[in-house]
C-alpha positions, 0 to 999 in steps of 0.5 A, a space after each residue: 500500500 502506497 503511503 502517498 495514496 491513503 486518506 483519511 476522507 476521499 470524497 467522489 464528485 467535485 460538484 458543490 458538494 464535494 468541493 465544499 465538503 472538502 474545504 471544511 474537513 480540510 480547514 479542520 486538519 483532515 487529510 481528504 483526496 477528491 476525485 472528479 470525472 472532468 477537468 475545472 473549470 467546466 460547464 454543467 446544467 444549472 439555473 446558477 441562482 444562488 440564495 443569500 442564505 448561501 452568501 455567509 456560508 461560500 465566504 466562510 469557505 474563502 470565496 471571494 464574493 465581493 470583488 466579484 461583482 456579482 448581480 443582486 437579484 431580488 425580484 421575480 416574474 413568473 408567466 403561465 403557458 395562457 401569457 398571465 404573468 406573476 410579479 413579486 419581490 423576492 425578501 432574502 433574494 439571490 445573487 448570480 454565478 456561473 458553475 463555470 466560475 464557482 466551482 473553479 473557484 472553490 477547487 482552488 480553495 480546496 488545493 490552498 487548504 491541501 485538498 488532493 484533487 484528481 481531475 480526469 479521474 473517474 472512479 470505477 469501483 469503491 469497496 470496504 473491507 477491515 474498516 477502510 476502503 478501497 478506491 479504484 479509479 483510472 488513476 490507480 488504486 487508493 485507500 480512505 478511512 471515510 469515502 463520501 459519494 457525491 456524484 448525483 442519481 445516476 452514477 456508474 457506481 449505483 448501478 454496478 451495486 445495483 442500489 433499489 432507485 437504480 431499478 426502479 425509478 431510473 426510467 423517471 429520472 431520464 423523463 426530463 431534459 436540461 439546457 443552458 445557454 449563457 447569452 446576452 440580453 438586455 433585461 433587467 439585472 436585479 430579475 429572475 423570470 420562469 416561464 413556464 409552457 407545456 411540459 416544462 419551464 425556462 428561467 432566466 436571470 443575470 450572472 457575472 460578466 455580461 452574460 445571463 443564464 438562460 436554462 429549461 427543462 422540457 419533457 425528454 419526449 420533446 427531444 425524442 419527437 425532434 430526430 434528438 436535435 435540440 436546435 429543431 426542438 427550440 425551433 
């Protein structure tokens, strides 16, 4: 057993979870190795509105919040497939941040607090035997007292240990599709708007930079009824 190669947490995904997950075992003298399938910074799907309940919590992490200059939205639009529109405003509000910056930002964090993290390194098998367990990932093989799983619901790990949701609801959770596009409009910064319409909804709202999040979830048969094209579905 490689010395070098033994933790005492290894932590699987490094999505907000796992990236914070580590910064604060870290800051309390853990020795934690984290292991995500892609490279930082990367895109993924996510409406990338944030409430400031969270605010306290990503500075005590050391994200650097303020001189990022990020929108302060507190108001909010909702429309209905009939065109009736909703508009209310928003008493603790949010703010707007890519997960292309963010969760870059918070794998920084990590290494600075000694956090190991392997990029382009997924994990293939994780098994316990004799009070710790191993991991076998495309970058070899390690050993963690403590591995905390933060993958989401559909991870190769739950269905080659065939847990029950992996069964029984699979077929559910593939009922949606999500798109996001960073784009720029002009609309108002300090607004969240969800449209919704048959089958799904769409929201937009402002993030750092120039750029909007605009991000929907539509009924995978829309895709399926549009040759799986996304621009002949949009059209």
């Amino acid at each position: 057993m490689d010395a070098n190669n033994v933790y005492d947490t290894a932590i699987i995904g490094g999505g907000l979870a796992g990236l914070c997950l580590s910064i604060q075992l870290a800051k309390k003298g853990t020795r934690v190795i984290l292991f995500e399938k892609e490279s930082y910074p990367f895109h993924k799907v996510c409406g990338e509105y944030i409430s400031m309940e969270s605010w306290p919590f990503l500075k005590s992490l050391g994200v650097p919040l303020e001189s990022l200059q990020l929108p302060a939205i507190n108001k909010l639009v909702v429309s209905a497939p009939d065109g009736f529109l909703l508009e209310a405003q928003l008493d603790t509000g949010g703010f707007g941040i890519s997960r292309y910056t963010l969760d870059a930002l918070l794998k920084n964090i990590a290494v600075q607090e000694g956090v190991r993290v392997e990029e382009k390194c997924k994990v293939a098998e994780v098994n316990f035997l004799e009070e710790s367990f191993t991991i076998h990932t495309a970058k070899g093989v390690f050993y963690s007292l403590v591995c905390c799983g933060s993958y989401g619901k559909k991870s190769n790990l739950d269905v080659k240990w065939k847990r029950d949701f992996t069964n029984h609801t699979l077929r559910k959770l593939n009922q949606y599709t999500g798109i996001k596009y960073h784009i720029e409009i002009d609309f108002p910064v300090d607004t969240i708007a969800l449209h919704n319409f048959k089958n799904g909804y769409c929201g937009i709202s402002k993030i750092e930079g120039n750029r909007y999040c605009l991000c929907y979830l539509t009924h995978t048969h829309n895709l399926r009824d549009n040759d799986q094209s996304v621009e002949k579905m949009e059209e």
